[in-house]
ROBA-740691 format. One record per residue: residue in three letters; x, y, z of N, C-alpha, C in turn. Coordinates in pm, 1 decimal. Atoms other than C-alpha are relative to their C-alpha. Layout:
% residues N
@residu = ala n.u = X n.v = Y n.w = Z ca.u = X ca.v = Y ca.w = Z c.u = X c.v = Y c.w = Z
...
END
This chain:
% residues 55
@residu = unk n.u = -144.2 n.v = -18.5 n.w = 17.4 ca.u = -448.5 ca.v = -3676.8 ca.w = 3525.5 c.u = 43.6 c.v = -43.5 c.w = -141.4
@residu = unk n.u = -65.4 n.v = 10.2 n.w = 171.2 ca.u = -401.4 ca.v = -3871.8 ca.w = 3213.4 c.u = -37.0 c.v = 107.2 c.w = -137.8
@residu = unk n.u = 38.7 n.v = -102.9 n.w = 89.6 ca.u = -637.3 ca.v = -3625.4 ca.w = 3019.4 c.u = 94.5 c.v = 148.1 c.w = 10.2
@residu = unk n.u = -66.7 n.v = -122.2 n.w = -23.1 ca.u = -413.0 ca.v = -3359.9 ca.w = 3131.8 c.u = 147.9 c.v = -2.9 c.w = -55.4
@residu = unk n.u = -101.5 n.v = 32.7 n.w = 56.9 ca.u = -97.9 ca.v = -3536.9 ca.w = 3032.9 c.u = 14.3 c.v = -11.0 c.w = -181.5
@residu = unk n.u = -16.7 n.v = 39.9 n.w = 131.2 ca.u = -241.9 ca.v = -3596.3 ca.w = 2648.9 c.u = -35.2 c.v = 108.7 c.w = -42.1
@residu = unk n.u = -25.9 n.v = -140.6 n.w = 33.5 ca.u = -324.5 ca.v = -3196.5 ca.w = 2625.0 c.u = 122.5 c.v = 24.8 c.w = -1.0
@residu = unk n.u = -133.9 n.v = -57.1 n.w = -22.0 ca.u = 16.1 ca.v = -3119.0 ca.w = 2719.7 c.u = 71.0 c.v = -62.7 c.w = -90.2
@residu = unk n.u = -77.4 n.v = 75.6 n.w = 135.5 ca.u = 158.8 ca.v = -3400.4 ca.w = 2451.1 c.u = -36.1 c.v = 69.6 c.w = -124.0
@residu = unk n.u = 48.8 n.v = -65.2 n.w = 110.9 ca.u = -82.6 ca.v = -3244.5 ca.w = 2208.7 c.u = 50.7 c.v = 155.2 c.w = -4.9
@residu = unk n.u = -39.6 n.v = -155.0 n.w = 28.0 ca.u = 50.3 ca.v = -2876.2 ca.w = 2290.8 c.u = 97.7 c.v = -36.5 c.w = -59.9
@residu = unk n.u = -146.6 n.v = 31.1 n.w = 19.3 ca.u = 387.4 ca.v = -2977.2 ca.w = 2261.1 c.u = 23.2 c.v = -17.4 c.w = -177.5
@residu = unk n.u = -64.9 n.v = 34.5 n.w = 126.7 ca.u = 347.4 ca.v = -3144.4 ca.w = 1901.6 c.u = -77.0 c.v = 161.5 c.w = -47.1
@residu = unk n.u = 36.3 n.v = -139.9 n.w = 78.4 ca.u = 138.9 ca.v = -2822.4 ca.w = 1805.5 c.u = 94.1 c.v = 129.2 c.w = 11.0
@residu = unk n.u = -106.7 n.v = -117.5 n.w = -31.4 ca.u = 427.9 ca.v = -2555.2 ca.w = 1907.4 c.u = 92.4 c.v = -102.0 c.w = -77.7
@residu = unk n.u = -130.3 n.v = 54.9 n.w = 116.2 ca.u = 696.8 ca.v = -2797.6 ca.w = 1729.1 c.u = -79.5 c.v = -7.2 c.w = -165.8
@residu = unk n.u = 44.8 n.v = -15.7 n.w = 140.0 ca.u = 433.6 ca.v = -2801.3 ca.w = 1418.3 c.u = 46.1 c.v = 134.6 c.w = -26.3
@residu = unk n.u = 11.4 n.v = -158.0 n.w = 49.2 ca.u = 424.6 ca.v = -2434.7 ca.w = 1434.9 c.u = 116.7 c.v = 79.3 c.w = -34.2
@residu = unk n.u = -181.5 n.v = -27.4 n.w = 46.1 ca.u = 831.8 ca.v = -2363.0 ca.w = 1439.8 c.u = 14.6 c.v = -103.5 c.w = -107.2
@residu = unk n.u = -21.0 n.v = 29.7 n.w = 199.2 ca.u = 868.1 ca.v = -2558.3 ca.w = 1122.9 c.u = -118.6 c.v = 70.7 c.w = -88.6
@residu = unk n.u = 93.1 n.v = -112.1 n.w = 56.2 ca.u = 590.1 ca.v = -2388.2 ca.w = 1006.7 c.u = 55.1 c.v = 156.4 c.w = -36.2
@residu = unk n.u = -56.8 n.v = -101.3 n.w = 28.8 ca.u = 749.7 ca.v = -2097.2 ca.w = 1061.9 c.u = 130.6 c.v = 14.8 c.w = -85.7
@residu = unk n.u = -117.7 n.v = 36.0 n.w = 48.4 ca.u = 1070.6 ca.v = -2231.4 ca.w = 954.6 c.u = -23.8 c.v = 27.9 c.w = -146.6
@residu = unk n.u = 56.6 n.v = 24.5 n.w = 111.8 ca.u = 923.5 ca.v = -2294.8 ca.w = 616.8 c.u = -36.0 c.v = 75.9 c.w = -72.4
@residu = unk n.u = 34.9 n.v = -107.9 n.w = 17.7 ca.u = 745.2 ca.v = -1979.5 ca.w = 574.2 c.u = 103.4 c.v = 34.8 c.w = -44.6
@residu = unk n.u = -126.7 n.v = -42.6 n.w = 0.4 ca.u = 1077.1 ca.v = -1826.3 ca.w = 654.7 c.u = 51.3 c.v = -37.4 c.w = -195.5
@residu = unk n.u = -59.5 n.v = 16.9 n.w = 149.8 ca.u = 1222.9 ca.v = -1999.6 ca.w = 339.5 c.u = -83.5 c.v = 22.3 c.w = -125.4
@residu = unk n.u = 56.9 n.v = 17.4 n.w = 84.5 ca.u = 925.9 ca.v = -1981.6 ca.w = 121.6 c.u = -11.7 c.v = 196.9 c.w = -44.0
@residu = unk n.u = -13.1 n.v = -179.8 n.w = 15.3 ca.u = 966.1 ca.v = -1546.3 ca.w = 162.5 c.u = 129.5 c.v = -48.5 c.w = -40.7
@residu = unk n.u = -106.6 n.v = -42.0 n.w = 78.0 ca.u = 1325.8 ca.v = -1595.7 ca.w = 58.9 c.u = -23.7 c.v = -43.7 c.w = -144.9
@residu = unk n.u = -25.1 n.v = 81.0 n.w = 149.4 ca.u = 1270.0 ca.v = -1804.5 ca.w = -231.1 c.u = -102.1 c.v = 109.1 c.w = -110.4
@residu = unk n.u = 117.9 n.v = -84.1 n.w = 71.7 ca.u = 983.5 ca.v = -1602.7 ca.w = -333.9 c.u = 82.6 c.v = 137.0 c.w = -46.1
@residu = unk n.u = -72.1 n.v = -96.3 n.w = -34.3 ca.u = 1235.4 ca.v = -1292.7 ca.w = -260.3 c.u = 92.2 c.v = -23.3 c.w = -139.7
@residu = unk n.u = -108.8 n.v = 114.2 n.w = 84.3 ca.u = 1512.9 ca.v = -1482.7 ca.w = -469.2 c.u = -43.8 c.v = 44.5 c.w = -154.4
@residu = unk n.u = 115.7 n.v = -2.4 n.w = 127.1 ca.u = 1209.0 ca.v = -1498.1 ca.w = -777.9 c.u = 31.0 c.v = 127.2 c.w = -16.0
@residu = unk n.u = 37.9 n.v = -160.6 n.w = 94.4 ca.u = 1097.3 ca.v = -1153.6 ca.w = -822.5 c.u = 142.2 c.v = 40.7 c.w = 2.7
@residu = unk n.u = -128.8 n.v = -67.4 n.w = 53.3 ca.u = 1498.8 ca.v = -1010.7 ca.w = -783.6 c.u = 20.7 c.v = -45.6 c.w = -109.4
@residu = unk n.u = -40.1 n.v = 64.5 n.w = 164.4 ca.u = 1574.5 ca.v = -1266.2 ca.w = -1084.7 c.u = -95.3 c.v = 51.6 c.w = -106.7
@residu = unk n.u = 83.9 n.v = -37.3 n.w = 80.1 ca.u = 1232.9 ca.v = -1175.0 ca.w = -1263.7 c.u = 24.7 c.v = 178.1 c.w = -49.7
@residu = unk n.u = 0.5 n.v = -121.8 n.w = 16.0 ca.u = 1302.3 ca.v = -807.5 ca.w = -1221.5 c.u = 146.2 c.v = 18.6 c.w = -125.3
@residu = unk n.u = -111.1 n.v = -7.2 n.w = 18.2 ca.u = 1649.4 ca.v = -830.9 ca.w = -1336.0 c.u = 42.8 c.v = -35.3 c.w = -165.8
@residu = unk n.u = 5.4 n.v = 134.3 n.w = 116.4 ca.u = 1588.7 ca.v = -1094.4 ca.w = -1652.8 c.u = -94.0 c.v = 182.4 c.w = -122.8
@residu = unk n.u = 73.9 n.v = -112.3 n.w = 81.4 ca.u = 1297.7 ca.v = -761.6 ca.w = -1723.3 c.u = 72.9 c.v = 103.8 c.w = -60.5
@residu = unk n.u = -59.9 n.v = -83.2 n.w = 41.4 ca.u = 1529.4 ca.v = -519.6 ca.w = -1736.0 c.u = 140.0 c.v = 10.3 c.w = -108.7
@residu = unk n.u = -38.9 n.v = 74.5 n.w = 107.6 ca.u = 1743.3 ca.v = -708.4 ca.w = -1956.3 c.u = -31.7 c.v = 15.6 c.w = -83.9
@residu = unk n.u = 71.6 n.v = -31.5 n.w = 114.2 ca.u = 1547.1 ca.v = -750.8 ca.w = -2177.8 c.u = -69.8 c.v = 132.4 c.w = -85.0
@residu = unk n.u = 44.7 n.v = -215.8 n.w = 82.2 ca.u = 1425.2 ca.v = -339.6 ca.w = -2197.6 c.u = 123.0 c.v = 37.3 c.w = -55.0
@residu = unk n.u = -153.2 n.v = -64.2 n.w = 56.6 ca.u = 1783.8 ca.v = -302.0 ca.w = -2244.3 c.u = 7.4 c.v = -77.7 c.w = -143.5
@residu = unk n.u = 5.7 n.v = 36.0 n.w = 110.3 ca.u = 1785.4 ca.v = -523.1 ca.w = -2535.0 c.u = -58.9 c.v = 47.9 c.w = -104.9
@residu = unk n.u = 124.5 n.v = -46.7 n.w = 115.1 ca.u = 1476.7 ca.v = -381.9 ca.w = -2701.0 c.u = 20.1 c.v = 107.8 c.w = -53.0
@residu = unk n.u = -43.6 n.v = -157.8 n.w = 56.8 ca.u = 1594.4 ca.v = -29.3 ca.w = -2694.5 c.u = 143.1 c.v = 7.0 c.w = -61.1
@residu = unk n.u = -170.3 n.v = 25.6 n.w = 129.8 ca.u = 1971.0 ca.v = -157.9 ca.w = -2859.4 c.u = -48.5 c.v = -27.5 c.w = -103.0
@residu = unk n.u = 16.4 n.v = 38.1 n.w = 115.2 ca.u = 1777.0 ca.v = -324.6 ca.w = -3113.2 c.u = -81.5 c.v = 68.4 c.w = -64.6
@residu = unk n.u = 37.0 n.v = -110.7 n.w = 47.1 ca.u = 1529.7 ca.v = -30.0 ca.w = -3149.2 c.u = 74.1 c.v = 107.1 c.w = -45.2
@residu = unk n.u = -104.7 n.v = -131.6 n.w = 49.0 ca.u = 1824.8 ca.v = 195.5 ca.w = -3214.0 c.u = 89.7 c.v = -40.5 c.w = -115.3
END
């Protein structure tokens, strides 16, 4: 019985690891998301610049 009680403690913390886990993920795709829009944005900037100052 007790071995059965310290699987079931151990599931428990492994499903609450795994939703912050996911949680985390979750934010680490926006932020990442976040990045390349700014990187793209900063690029095209800058093409726009190159071809004003090429002209």
């Amino acid at each position: 019985k007790r071995r059965k009680n310290e699987y079931e403690m151990e599931i428990q913390s492994l499903l609450k690891m795994k939703a912050k886990n996911e949680e985390f993920l979750k934010y680490l795709y926006k932020e990442a998301y976040h990045i390349g829009s700014h990187f793209h944005l900063a690029k095209y900037r800058v093409e726009d610049l190159e071809d004003k100052i090429a002209e």
